[in-house]
C-alpha positions in Angstrom: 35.4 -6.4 -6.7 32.6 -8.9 -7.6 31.4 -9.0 -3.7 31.3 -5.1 -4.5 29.2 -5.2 -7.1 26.7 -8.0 -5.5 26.3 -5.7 -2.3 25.2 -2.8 -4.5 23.0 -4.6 -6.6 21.2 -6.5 -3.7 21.2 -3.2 -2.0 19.5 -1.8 -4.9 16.9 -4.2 -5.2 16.3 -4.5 -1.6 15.1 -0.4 -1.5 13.9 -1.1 -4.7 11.1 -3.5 -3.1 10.7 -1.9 0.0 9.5 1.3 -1.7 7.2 -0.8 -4.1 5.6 -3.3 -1.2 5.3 -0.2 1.0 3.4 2.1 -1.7 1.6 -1.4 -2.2 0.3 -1.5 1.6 -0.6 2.1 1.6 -2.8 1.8 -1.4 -4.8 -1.1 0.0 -5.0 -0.3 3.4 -6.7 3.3 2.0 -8.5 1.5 -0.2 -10.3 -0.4 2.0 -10.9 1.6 4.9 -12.4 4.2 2.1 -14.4 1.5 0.2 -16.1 0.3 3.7 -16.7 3.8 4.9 -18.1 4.4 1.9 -20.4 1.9 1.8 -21.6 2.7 5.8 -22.0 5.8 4.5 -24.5 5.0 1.7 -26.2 3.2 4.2 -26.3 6.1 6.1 -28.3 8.0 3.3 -30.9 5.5 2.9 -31.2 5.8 6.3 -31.5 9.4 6.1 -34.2 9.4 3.6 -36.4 7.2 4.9 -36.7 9.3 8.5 -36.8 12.2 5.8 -40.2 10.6 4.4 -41.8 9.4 8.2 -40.9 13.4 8.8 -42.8 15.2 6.0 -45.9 12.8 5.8 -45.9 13.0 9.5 -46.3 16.8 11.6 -48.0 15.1 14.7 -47.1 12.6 17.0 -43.8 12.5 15.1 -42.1 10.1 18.1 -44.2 7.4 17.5 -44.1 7.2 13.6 -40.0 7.4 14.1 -40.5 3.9 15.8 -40.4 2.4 11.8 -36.6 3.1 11.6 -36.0 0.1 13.0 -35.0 -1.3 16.3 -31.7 -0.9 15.9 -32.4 3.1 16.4 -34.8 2.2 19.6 -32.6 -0.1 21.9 -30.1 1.9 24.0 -26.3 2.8 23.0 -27.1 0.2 20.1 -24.6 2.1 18.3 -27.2 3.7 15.5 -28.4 6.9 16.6 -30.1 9.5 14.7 -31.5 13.1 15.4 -34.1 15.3 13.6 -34.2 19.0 14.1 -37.3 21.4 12.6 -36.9 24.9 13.7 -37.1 24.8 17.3 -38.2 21.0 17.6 -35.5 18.3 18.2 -36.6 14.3 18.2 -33.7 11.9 19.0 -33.6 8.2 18.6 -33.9 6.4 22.0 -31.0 4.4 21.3 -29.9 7.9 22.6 -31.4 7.5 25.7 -30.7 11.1 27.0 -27.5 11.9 25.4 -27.1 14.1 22.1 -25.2 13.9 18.6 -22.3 16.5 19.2 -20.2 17.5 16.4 -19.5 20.3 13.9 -22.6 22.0 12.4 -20.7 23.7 9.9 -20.5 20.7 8.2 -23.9 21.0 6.7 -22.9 24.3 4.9 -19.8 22.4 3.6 -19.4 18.6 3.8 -22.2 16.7 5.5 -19.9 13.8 6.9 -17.9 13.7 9.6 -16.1 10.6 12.5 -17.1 11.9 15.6 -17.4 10.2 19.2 -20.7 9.1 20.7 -21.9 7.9 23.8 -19.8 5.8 25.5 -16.9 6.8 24.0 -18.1 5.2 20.4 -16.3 6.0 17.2 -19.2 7.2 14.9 -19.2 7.8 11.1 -21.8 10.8 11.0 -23.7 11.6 8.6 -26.3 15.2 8.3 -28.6 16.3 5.9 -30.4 19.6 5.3 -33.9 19.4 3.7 -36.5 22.5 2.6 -40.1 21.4 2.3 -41.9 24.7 2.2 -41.7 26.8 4.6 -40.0 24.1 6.8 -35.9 23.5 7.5 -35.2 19.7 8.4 -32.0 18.9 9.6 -31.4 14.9 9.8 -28.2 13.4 11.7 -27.7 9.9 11.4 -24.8 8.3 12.8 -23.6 4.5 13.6 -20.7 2.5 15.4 -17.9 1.6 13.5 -15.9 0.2 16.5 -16.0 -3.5 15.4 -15.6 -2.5 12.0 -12.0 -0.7 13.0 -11.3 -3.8 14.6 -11.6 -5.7 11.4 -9.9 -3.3 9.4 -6.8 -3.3 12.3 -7.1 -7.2 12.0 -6.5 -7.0 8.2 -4.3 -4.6 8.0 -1.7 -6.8 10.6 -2.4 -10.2 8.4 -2.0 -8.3 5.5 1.5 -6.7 6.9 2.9 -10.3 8.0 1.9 -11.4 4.0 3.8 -9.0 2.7 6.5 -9.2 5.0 6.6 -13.0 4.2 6.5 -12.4 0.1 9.0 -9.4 0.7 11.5 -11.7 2.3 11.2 -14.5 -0.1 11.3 -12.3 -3.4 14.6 -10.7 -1.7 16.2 -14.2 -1.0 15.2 -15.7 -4.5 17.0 -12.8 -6.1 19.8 -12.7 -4.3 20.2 -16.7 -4.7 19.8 -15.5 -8.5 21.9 -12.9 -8.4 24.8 -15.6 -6.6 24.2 -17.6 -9.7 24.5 -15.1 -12.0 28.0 -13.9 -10.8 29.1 -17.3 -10.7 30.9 -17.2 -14.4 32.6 -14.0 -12.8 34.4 -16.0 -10.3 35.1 -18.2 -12.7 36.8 -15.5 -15.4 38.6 -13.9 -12.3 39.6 -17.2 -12.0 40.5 -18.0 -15.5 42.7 -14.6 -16.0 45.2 -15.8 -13.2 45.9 -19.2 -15.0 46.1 -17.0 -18.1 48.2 -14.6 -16.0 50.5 -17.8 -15.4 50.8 -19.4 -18.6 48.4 -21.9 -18.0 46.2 -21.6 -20.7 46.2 -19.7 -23.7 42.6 -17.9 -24.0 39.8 -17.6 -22.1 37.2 -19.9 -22.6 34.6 -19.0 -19.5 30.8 -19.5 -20.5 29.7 -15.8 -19.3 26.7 -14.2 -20.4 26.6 -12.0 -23.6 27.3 -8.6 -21.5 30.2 -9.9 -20.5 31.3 -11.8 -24.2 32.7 -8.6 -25.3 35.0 -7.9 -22.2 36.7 -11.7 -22.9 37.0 -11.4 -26.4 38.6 -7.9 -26.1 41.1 -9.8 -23.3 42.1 -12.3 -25.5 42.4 -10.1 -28.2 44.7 -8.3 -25.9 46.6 -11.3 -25.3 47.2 -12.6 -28.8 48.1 -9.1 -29.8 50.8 -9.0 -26.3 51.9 -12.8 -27.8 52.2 -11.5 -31.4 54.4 -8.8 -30.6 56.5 -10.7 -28.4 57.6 -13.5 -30.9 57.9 -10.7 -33.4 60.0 -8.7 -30.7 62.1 -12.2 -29.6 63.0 -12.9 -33.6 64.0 -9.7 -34.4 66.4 -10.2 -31.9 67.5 -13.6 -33.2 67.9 -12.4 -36.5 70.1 -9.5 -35.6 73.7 -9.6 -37.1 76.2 -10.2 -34.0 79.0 -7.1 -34.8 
C-alpha cells in the first residue's frame, strides 16, 4: 500500500514539473526571440527615418545622397536592403543589386512589419513605412538578415533545453529521495502493527510525523480499549458461580 502511495505521489509531482519547466521554456524562448526582433526592428525605424530625411531634403540626384545610409546598404546581398518608392519612382539599395523587396503591400494599410525571404534565400525582418509630405506619397521598406541571429536564438534555445532538462531531473530525484525518507516511519508503523499484532509489544511507539500522530494514537486507543474489554470479558468469566 505504501509503494502505492509513493508511485502516485512521485507521479504527481513528476507532471506536476513537467508542466511548470515546460510553460517555463515557452515563456523564455518567446521572450527572447520577441525582445531581439523587437529591438532589430527599432533599428529598422531609425533606419527608416533617416532615408525618410535624405528623401525630402533631397528631389534630385536622389541615388547619390542614398549613399549616406551606410555601406552596409551599398555592398551586395549584405543582408540590409532597403527600397524607396514616390509615385511612379522606385530607388533600391545596391546591396540589391538587381533584385527587389517582395512581400505583402497590404501591410502598410494594416501592420507595417512583416519576415519575408530575400535574395538568396535570406530570412528578412521587414519593415515599411508610408509618409505624406505635400503633395508627395513616400513609401520606405527597409529590411535586414536575421539568419545568424536565428542561429543564435536555435543555439540558446538547445543549451537552454539541456539546463532544464538537467535541473528537471535533479529536482525529480531529490524529491523522490525525500519522499523515500519521508515514508520511512511508514515502514516502520507497518512494521510495528505486526509485532503488536503478535503480542510483542504493547503500543506503538513509531516516531511518524504529526499527520500520521493521530492514526497511532487512535490504534492504540483501539488496542487498550480491545485489552480492557478482554480482561473484563476473561473475569467475568472467572467470577461466574459454577451450577
Amino acid at each position: 500500500m505504501s509503494y502505492s502511495f509513493q508511485k502516485r505521489l512521485t507521479s504527481k509531482l513528476l507532471i506536476s514539473l513537467l508542466c511548470a519547466f515546460t510553460l517555463i521554456w515557452l515563456i523564455i524562448n518567446f521572450s527572447v526571440r520577441y525582445l531581439i526582433y523587437d529591438y532589430i526592428y527599432t533599428r529598422l525605424s531609425h533606419d527608416n527615418e533617416t532615408l525618410l530625411a535624405v528623401v525630402v531634403k533631397n528631389t534630385e540626384k536622389l541615388n547619390t545622397k542614398l549613399l549616406v545610409a551606410g555601406s552596409v546598404y551599398q555592398k551586395p546581398f549584405s543582408g540590409h536592403y532597403f527600397e524607396i518608392s514616390e509615385n511612379d519612382s522606385l530607388f533600391r539599395s545596391r546591396s540589391l543589386w538587381d533584385q527587389t523587396l517582395k512581400y505583402d503591400h497590404s501591410i502598410i494599410n494594416s501592420k507595417n512589419h512583416q519576415q519575408i525571404l530575400g535574395p538568396m534565400d535570406q530570412p528578412l525582418l521587414l519593415l515599411v513605412k508610408r509618409f505624406r509630405k505635400g503633395n508627395r506619397t513616400i513609401i520606405i521598406a527597409v529590411a535586414e538578415d536575421v539568419s545568424d541571429i536565428n542561429n543564435s536564438i536555435q543555439l540558446f534555445r538547445y543549451f537552454f533545453s539541456l539546463c532544464v532538462i538537467c535541473i528537471l531531473f535533479l529536482l525529480i530525484a531529490l524529491q523522490i529521495l525525500g519522499l523515500k525518507k519521508e515514508l520511512k516511519p511508514l515502514k516502520q508503523l507497518h512494521y510495528d502493527l505486526k509485532r503488536l499484532k503478535l503480542g510483542q509489544i504493547k503500543e506503538l511507539t513509531t516516531n511518524t510525523s504529526s499527520e500520521f500522530t493521530p492514526l497511532k494514537d487512535e490504534i492504540n486507543l483501539l488496542e487498550k480499549t480491545l485489552v480492557n474489554r478482554l480482561t473484563r470479558h476473561r473475569n467475568a468469566l472467572s467470577t461466574t458461580p459454577n451450577t
